[in-house]
N, C-alpha and C positions, 0 to 999 in steps of 0.2 A: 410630467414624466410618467409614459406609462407605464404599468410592470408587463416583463416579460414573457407570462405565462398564463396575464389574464387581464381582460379588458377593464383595468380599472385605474385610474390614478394613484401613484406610488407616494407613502405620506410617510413624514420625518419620524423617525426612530434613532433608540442609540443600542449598541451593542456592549455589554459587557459593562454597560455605564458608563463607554470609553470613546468607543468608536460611531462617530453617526452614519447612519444606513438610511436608506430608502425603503420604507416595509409594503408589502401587499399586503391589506386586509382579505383577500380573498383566498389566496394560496398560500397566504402566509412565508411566504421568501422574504428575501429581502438582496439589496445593490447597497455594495460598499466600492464607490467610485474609488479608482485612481489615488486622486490626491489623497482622499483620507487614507487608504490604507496604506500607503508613503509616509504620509504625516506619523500614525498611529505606528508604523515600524522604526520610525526616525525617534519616536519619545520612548520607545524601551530604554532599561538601562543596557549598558556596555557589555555587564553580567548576566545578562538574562539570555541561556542556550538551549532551549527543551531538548531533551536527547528526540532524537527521532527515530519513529517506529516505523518501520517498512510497513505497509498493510498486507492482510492474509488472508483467505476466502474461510476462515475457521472464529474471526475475530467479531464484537457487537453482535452476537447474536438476538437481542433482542430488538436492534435498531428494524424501522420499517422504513424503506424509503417514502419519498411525499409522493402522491398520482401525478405529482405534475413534472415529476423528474425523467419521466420518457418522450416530455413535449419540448420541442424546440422552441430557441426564444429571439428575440429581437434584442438589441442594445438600446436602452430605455434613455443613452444620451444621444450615440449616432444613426441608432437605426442597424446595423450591419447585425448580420447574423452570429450568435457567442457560438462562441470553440466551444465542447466539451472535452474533461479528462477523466477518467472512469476512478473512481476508489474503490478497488478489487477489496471491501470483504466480505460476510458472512451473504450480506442483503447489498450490493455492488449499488452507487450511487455516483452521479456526477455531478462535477463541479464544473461554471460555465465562466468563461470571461471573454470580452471584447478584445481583440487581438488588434484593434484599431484604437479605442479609447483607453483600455486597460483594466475597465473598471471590471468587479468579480459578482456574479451571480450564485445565491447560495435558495435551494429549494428549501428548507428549514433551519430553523436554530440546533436542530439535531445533528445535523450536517456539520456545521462552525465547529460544534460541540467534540467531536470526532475527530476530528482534523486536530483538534488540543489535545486529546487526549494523546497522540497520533503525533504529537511535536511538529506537527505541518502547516499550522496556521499562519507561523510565520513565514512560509515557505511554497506559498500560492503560486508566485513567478515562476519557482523553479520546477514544480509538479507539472507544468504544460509543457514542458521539455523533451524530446526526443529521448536524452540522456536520463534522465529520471523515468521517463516510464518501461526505458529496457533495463534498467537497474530493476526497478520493481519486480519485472517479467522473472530475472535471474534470481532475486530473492521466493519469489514464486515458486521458483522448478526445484532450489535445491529446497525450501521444505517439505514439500513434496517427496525428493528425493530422502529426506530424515523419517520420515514417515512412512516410507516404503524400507528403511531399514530398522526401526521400530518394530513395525508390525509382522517381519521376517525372522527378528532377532530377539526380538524382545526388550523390551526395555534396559534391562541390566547391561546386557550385553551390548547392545547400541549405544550405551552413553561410553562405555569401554574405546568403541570404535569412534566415536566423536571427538574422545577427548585422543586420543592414537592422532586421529586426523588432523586435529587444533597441532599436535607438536611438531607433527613430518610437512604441514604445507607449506611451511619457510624455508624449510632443509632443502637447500642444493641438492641431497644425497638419498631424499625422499623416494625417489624411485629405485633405490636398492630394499628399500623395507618394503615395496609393493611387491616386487619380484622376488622376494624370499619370503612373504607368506604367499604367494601366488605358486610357487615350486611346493611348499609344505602341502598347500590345499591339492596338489596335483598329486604329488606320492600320495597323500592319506584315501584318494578318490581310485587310488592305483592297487593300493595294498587292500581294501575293501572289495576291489571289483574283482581280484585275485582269490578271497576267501570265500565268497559270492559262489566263483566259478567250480572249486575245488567240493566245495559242499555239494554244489549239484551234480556233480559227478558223481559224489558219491551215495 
């Protein structure tokens, strides 16, 4: 079996002491087929839920990706070319699997590592999804969006409006408290522009 990202034959390893992989000696990746990682998600206990953490282009700051994470690879059982899905953080890295075999390509153990921390290890199938990666996109735009009223408002006063936010987005009646601080914010911009005028008059 080759590996995907270097011409070298792929030899028996285990992950986590758990899960057996396929490792590169040379890139150091490694191929956890299919069955095993079926197998390995079928022996969790019933109790076992990592919360999961959306990823953020702010997060791992020290992670470095592997050089071989911008080379395409081959599937080391069928041959066919692996999907990649991007993990938007700090250092962005992808994750590869065979969309014919099923088995998962990981360019480093730093990678796996990440994904744990991340509550997504267990959750490889569903990260190639169409619906998981505009989830992500959304999680994406509104911290952004928190961070653009941060750095407008200041801290204090943004977690004010956060938590304001957290009470009125289940309120049916949410958009009367928009539109009567949006009428306040208009008289105070009104009676301002008023005093403004008067002063330069005089």
């Amino acid at each position: 079996m080759k590996s995907p990202k270097y011409d070298v034959e792929l030899e028996d390893a285990v992950l986590n002491d758990i899960i057996p992989v396929k490792y590169c000696p040379k890139s150091e990746g490694f191929w956890i087929s299919a069955k095993e990682y079926e197998a390995w998600l079928a022996s969790l206990p019933s109790w076992y839920a990592p919360e999961e953490i959306l990823p953020y282009y702010n997060q791992f700051e020290d992670f470095v990706p592997s050089p071989f994470d911008g080379k395409a690879g081959l599937c080391p059982e069928c041959g066919t070319y692996l999907s990649r899905t991007r993990i938007n953080i700090k250092q962005p890295f992808y994750i590869e699997r065979c969309m014919s075999c099923g088995g998962i390509w990981f360019d480093s153990a730093e990678e796996w590592k990440i994904l744990e921390e991340l509550g997504l290890h267990t959750k490889i199938n569903d990260i190639f999804s169409s619906q998981w990666q505009a989830k992500v996109r959304q999680h994406q735009q509104e911290m952004i969006n928190r961070e653009t009223v941060i750095d407008k408002l200041g801290e204090e006063i943004a977690e004010y409006v956060f938590q304001l936010t957290e009470i009125l987005e289940n309120n049916p009646q949410a958009d009367c408290a928009a539109t009567y601080m949006l009428r306040r914010f208009e008289q105070k911009r009104k009676e301002l522009n008023g005093k403004f005028s008067i002063g330069s008059q005089g």
